[in-house]
C-alpha positions in Angstrom: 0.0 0.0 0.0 1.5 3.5 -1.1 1.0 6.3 1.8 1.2 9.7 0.5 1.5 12.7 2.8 -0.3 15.5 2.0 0.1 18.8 3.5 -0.9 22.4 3.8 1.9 24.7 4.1 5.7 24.6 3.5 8.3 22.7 5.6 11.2 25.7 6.0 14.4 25.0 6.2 15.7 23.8 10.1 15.7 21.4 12.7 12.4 20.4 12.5 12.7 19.5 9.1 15.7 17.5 9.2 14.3 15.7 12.1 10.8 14.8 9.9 13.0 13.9 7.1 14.8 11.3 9.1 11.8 9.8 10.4 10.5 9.5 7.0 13.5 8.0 5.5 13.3 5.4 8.3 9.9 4.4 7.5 10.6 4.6 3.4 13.8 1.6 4.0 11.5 0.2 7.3 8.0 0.2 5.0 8.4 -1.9 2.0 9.5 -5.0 4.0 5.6 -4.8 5.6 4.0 -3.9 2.3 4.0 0.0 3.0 5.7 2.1 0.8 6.1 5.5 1.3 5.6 7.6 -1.4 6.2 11.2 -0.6 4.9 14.5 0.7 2.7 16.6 -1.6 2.8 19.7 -0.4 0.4 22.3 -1.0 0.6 26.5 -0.3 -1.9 27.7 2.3 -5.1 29.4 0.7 -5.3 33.2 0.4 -9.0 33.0 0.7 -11.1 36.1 3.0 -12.2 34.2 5.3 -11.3 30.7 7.7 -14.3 28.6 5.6 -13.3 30.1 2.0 -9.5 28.6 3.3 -10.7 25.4 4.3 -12.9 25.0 1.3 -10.0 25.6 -1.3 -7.6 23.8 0.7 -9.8 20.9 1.0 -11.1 21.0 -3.0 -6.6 20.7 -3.7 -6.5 17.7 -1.9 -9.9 16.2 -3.7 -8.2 16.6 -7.0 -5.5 14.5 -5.9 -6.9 11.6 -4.3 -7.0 8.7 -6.4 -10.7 6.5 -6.7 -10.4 4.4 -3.8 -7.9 5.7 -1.5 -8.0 5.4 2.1 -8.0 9.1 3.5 -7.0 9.8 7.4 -6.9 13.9 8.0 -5.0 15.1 11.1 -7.4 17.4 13.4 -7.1 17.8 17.0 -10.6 17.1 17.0 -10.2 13.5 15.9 -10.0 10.6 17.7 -7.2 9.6 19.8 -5.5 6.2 19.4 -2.8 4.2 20.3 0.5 3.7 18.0 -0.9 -0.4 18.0 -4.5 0.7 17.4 -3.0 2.5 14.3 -0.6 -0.1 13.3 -3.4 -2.4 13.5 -5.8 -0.8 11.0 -3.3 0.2 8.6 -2.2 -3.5 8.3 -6.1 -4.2 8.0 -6.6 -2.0 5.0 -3.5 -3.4 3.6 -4.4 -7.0 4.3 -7.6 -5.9 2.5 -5.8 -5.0 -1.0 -6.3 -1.1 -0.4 -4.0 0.8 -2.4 -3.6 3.8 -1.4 -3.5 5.9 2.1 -3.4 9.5 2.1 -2.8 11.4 5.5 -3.2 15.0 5.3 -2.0 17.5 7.4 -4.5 20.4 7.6 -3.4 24.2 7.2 -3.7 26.8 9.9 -7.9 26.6 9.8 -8.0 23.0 9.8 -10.1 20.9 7.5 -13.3 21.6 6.2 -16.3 19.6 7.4 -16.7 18.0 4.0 -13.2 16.2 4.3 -13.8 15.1 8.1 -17.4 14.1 6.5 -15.1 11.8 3.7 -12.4 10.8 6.0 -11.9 7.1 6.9 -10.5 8.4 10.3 -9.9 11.6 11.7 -7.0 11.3 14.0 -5.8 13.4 17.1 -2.3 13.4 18.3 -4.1 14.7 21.4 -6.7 17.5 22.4 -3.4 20.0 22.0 -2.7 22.4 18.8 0.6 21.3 17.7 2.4 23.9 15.2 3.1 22.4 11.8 6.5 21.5 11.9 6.0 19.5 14.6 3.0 17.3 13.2 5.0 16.3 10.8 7.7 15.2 12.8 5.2 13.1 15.1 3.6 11.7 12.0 6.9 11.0 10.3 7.9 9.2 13.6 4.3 7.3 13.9 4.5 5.9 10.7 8.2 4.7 11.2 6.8 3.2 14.4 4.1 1.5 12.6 6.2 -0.5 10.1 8.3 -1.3 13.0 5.1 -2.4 14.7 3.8 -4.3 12.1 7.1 -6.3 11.9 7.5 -6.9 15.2 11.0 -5.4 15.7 11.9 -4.1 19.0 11.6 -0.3 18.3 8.2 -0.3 19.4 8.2 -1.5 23.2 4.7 -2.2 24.6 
């Protein structure tokens, strides 16, 4: 199963960034061995709309035009629901187990993701009831998904 990344907003130059690349180069060598493969971040610039729901609307109609028929979609909102790293491991093997294609997690911009795309999501995941600045989502999700191929083949990165 190919996971894309999609995500509001530039990744500048810095620490944070070379930490999320590392974590995602992990998971891109760690990945293929459990039938993930990672293929890339698409990355998106932040709507000049007037208002927060003109934002989210184009922002959300972007990521639409991308996703492939079929595709699993799991959007990042701190308003999602909050599960554990084996919880997630779990279902991601599940849809892969059950021939799905093609995960897309996307990474909302500063107004989140409009209700349509929480209305079409197959999940809508928290990394807790805290708003976490962009940089740093994408390090956590970088790390998540190297500790879900790590999960999924039972190696002892993961220690439960």
């Amino acid at each position: 199963m190919k996971i894309t990344v999609h995500a509001v907003g530039r990744m500048k130059t810095g620490p944070e960034r070379e930490l999320a690349d590392r974590y995602f180069e992990r998971f891109a060598r760690s990945g293929p061995a459990v039938g993930l493969e990672f293929a890339g971040i698409v990355e998106i610039p932040e709507s000049r709309g007037q208002s927060a729901d003109e934002r989210r609307r184009e922002e959300a109609q972007k990521l639409q035009a991308q996703l492939q028929p079929g595709s699993v979609l799991i959007l990042l909102d701190e308003r999602g629901k909050s599960v554990s790293s084996e919880d997630l491991a779990a279902r991601i093997g599940q849809l892969r187990d059950s021939g799905r294609k093609a995960l897309v997690v996307a990474i909302g911009g500063a107004d989140g993701h409009d209700r349509s795309l929480r209305e079409q999501a197959d999940l809508v995941l928290s990394f807790g009831a805290l708003t976490w600045p962009h940089q740093l989502v994408r390090v956590m999700l970088g790390e998540q998904l190297y500790r879900i191929s790590t999960i999924l083949s039972g190696h002892p990165y993961h220690r439960s």
